[in-house]
N, C-alpha and C positions, 0 to 999 in steps of 0.2 A: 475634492481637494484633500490632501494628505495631509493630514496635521503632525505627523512623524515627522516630516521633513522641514514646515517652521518649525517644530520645537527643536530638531537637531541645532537648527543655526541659531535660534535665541540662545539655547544654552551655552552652545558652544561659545557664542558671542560671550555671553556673561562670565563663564566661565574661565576664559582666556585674558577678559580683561581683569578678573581678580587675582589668575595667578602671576600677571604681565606686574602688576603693580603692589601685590605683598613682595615680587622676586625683589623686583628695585629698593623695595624699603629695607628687606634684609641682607641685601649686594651692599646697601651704603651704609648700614649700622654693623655689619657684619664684620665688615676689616676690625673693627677694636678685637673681636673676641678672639679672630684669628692671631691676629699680635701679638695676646696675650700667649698666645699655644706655640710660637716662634720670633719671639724677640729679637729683635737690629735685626730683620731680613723682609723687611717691608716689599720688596719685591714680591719675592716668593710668597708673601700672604694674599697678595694682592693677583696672586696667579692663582693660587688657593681657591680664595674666595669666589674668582669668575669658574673655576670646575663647579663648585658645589652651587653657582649658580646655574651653573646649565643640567646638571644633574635633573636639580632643582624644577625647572623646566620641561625636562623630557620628560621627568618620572609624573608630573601632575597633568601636564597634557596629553602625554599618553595614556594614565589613566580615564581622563575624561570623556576622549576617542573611543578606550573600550567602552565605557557604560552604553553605549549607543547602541551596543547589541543585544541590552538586558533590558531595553524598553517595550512595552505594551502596545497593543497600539491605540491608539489616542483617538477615542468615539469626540469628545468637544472641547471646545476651548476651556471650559473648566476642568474638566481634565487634564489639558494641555499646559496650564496655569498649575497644578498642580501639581504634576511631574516634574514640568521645571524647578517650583520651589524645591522641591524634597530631593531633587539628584545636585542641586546648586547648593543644599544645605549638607548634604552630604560633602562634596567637596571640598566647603569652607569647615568643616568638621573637622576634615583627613588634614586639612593643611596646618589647621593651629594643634592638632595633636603632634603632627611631624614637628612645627616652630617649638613646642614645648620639650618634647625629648631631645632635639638637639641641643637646643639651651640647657638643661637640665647635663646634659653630659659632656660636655662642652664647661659647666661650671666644676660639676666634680673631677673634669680631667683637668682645670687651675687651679682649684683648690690642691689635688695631688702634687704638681709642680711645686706649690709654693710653700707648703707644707718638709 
């Protein structure tokens, strides 16, 4: 049995449902900050918003797809248990360093506006 290939699909699994459900929670809290960055044009932030979600999307599950080629190959399930952890921590790493810098720039580019 190849254990490469369960662990592609738990991770992938895992991994797809973390970023399936940070995207949603940032697509529905996200309109305010676009708002802020174009005022009376709720439309257009709200087109905004669904880009930088799909961006959002491509860029983290595509990355995840690639790590699959930088895997070891997997002698046992503790192994396999641990691979997973550490390329699924890896990812929830990448994703709130990205939520924090865009927040972060995203505020000093409202701060500049209001200023």
């Amino acid at each position: 049995m190849n254990l490469n290939i369960i662990g592609y699909f738990i991770y992938l699994g895992i991994t797809i449902f973390i970023i399936l459900k940070v995207g949603k929670i940032c697509y529905r809290n996200g309109n305010i900050y676009v708002l802020e960055l174009i005022p009376n044009h709720a439309d257009i932030c709200q087109k905004i918003n669904q880009v930088l979600l799909l961006a959002y999307y491509l860029l983290n599950i595509g990355y995840c797809a690639m790590t699959l080629i930088s895997w070891q190959k997997i002698q046992s399930f503790a192994n396999l248990v641990e691979t997973i952890g550490i390329k699924t921590a890896i990812i929830i790493f990448i994703i709130s360093i990205l939520h924090y810098l865009n927040i972060i720039i995203l505020t000093k580019y409202i701060q500049k506006l209001i200023k």
